[in-house]
C-alpha positions in Angstrom: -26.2 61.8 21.0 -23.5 62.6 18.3 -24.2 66.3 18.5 -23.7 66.6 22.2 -20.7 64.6 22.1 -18.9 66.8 19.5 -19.9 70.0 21.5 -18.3 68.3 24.4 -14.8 67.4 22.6 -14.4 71.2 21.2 -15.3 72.3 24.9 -11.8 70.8 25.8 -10.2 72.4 23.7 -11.3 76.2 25.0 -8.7 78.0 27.1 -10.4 80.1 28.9 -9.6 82.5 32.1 -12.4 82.6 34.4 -12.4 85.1 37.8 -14.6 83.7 39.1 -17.3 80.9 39.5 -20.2 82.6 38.2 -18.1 83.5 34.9 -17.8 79.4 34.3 -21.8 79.7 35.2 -22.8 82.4 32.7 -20.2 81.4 29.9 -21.7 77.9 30.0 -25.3 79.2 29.3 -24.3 81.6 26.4 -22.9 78.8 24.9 -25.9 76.7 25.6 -28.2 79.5 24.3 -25.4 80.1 20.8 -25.6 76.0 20.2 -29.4 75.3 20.6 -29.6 78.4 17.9 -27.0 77.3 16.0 -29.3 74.1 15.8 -32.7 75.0 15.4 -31.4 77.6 12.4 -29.8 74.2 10.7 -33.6 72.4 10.3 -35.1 72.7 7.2 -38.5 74.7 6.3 -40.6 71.3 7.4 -39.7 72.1 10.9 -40.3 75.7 11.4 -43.5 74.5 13.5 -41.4 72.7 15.9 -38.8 75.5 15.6 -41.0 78.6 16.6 -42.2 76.9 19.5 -39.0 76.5 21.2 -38.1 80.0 21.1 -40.7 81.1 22.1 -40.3 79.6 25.3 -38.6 81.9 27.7 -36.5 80.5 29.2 -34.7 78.2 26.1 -34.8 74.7 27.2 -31.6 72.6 27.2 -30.2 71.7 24.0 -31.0 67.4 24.9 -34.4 69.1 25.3 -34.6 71.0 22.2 -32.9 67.8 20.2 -35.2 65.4 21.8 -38.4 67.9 20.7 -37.0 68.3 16.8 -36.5 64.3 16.6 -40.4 63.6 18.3 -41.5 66.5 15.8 -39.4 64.7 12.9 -41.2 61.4 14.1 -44.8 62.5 14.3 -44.4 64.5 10.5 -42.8 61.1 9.1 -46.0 59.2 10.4 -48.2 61.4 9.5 -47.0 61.6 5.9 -46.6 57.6 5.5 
């Protein structure tokens, strides 16, 4: 998706130091955790359902996962309302 692909283009253009493998490791899931909040803080009030439910679950799913639950959420409200 668009969103993923954007995240991907500024990732290029980090210059970062790492020490060692595990700091790639852990720097990639910060960033993870700061975009799928980033995200889910961007929905409007209609989805703060959908948007309670992912954070409560421990640990934070991926951010495809997280996009893929706000669209079927999105989906199943705009059927429901007609």
């Amino acid at each position: 998706n668009a969103l993923i692909r954007y995240w991907q283009q500024l990732d290029i253009l980090e210059d970062i130091k790492w020490h060692c493998v595990d700091d790639n490791k852990q720097y990639k899931q910060i960033l993870e955790k700061e975009r799928i909040y980033k995200f889910l803080l961007g929905l409007n009030k209609e989805l703060d359902e959908v948007r309670g439910r992912i954070l409560s679950i421990n640990p934070l799913p991926s951010v495809r996962e997280v996009f893929s639950e706000v669209c079927r959420e999105e989906s199943r409200k705009k059927l429901m309302l007609g």
